[in-house]
N, C-alpha and C positions, 0 to 999 in steps of 0.2 A: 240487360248487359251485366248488373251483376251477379245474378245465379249464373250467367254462361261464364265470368270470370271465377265463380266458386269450384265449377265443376273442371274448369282449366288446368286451375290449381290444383286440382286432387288428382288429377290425370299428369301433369308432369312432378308430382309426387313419387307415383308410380314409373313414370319413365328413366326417371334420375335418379329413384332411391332404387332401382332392382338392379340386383350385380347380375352378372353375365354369365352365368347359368344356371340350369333349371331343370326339374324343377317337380316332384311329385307335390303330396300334399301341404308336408310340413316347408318346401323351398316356397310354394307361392302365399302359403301364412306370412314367411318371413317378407314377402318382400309387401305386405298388406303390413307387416307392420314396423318394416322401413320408412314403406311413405305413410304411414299415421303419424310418424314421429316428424316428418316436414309439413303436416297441413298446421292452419290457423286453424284456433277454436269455433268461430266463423262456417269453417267448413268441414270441419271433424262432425257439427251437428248437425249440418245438412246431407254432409253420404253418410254419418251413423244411422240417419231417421230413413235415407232410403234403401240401404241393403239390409237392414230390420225388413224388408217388406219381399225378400226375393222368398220363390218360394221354398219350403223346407221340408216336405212330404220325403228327402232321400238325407235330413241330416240330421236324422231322430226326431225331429217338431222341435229339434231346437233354432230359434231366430239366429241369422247370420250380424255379425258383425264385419269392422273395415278388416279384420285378421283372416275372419274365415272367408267374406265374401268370394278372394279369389279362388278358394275352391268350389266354389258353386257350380259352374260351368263340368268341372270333372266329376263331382257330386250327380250333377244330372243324368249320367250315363247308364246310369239304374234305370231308366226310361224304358220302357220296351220298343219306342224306335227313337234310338237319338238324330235330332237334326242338324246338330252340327261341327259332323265330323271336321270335314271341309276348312271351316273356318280357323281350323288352331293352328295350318302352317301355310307357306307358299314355297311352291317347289319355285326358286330360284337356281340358275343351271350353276355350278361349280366353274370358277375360272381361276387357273393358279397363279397368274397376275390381278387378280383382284379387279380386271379390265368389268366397266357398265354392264349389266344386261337388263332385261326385257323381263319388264313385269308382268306374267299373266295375264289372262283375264280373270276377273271375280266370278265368283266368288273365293274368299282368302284369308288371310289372318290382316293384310294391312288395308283391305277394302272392309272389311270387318269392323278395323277399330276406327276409320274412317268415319262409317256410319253411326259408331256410338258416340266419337264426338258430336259430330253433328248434331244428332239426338237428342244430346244435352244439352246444347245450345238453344236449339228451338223453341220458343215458348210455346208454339201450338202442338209438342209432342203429351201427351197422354202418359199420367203417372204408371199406369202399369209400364208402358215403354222404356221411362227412361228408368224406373227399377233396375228393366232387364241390361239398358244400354249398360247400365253401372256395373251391373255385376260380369256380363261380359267383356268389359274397359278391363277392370281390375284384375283380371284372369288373362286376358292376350296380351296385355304390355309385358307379363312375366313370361309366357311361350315367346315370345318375338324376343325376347334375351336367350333363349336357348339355340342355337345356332343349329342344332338339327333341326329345328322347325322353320329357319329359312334357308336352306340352301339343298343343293339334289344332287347325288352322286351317282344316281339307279340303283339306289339301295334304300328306296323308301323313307330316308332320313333315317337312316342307321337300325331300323327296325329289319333289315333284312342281312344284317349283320351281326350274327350269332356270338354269345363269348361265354367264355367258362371258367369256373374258378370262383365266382363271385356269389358270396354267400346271401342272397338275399330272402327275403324274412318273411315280404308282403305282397309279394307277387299274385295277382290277381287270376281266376279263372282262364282267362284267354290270355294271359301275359306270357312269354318267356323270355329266357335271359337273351337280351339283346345290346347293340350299341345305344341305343334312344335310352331304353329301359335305362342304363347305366346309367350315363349323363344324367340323367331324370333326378336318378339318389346318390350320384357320386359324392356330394357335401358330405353324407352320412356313411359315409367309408373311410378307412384309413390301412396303414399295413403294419403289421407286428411279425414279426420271425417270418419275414420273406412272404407272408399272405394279407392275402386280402381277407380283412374283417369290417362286418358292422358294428360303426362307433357308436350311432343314435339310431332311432326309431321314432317314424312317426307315430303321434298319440292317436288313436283311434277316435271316432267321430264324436263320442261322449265325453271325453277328455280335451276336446281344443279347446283351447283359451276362449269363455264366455264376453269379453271384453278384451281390446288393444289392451297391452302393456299387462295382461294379466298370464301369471304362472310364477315359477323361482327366483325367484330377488333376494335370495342369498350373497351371492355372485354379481349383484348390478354390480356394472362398471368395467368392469374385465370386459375385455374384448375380444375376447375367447367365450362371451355365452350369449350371443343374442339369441341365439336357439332354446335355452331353456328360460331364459327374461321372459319370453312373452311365452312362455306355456305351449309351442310347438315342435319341440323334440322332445325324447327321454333318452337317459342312456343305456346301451345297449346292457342287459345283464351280461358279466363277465367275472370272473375268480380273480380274486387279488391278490398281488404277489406282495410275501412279506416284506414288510421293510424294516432296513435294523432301528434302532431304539437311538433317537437323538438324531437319524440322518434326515437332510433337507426333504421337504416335499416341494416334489417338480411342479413348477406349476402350471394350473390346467391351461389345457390347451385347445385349440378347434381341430380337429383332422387336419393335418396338412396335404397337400396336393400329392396326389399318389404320380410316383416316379415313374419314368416311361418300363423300366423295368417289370414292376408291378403290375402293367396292365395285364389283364386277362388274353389269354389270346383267342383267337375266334376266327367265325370265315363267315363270307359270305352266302344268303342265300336267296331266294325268290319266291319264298313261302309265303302263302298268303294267310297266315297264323302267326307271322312275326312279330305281332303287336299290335296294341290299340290307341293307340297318342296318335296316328293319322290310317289313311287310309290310299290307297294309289289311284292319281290322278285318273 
């Protein structure tokens, strides 16, 4: 009973410390080390000693930590057959009264984390299992905060919903600019003279934070940097504009929420190249 109450608590860490959207590499860092900063030391050393053990063949050989683990799951897609597309969202049908619906069948993102609680609970589960439960845990409770990963409009959760204008940086082989896509890195956007630009960037895989709470601690405090605190953004290179001699510096800030104005505009399509964060039912 008490390892399944350790591993409780590192799973409603994760539920209660990830804000509401999501979510490329650098959003699911942060929200690994939102809830690092709610577990007891108790249980910091029991998930630090088992996502040390997921495996790391796609994150340079270097060991995961509770910051990086939740990318592990997106990390694994270097696989030559990944097995679980499936599991990152659930097409739940759109209703504009917010009226109940009808949950699927599984497989899903919430029959998914289902099983990895469970799994951790179990005393008869097998270390390599609940590794994997873990690092799977720490990765869906951060999709399942992204709202295109639960709900369906016949646009594949926004991936068949084209936009343009949006300068991004690290778009992947099979990516393009889409809705999902967006949402994904919207944190790391902001707008200056009427466009959309990237503020931050996430650090490439040799660069993430080796431990919670490691990176830029210049800035602890401000609540304007959890991003660069724990070593999973940088910011974007940009020209600085002079400023006069004696005037105030503004002070730093996170992107604010880009105005409806702002948004890109886009259309929809039915392309089955519209992205890789799901796949159709």
């Amino acid at each position: 009973m008490k390892r399944a109450a350790l591993y409780l608590q590192a799973f409603a860490g994760l539920l209660f410390g990830a804000p509401a959207m999501a979510w490329d590499a650098g959003g699911h860092m942060l929200t690994g080390e939102i809830a690092w900063q709610r577990l007891r030391p108790e249980v910091r050393a029991k998930v630090g000693a088992l996502v040390a053990k997921l495996p790391n063949e796609y994150h340079a050989g270097q060991p995961y930590n509770f910051v990086t683990a939740p990318v592990w799951m997106d990390d694994m897609r270097s696989m030559p057959a990944y097995p679980w597309s499936k599991l990152h969202y659930v097409n739940l049908e759109y209703t504009a009264t917010g009226s109940p619906v009808v949950i699927p069948p599984p497989p899903h993102i919430l029959s998914t984390i289902g099983e990895c609680v469970a799994a951790l609970k179990a005393p008869a589960t097998t270390g390599e299992k609940r590794v994997e439960a873990l690092g799977m845990l720490t990765h869906l409770v951060g999709d399942l905060h992204q709202p295109l990963h639960a709900t369906d409009w016949g646009d594949r959760g926004g991936n068949g919903y084209l936009i343009m204008g949006v300068p991004f940086s690290d778009l992947l082989p099979k990516m393009v600019a889409n809705l999902h896509t967006f949402w994904d890195k919207a944190y790391r956007f902001d707008t200056r003279g009427g466009k959309v630009v990237e503020a931050w960037r996430c650090p490439e895989i040799k660069d993430r934070p080796k431990a919670p709470g490691q990176g830029d601690h210049r800035r602890a405090g401000a609540r304007t940097d959890a991003a660069l605190s724990c070593g999973v953004a940088r910011p974007a290179r940009r020209a600085r504009r002079p400023r006069r001699v004696g005037a105030r510096k503004p002070p730093h800030r996170l992107p604010r929420r880009l105005p409806p104005a702002a948004l890109p505009c886009g259309r929809r399509t039915g392309g089955a190249d519209a992205g890789v964060h799901r796949e159709s039912p």
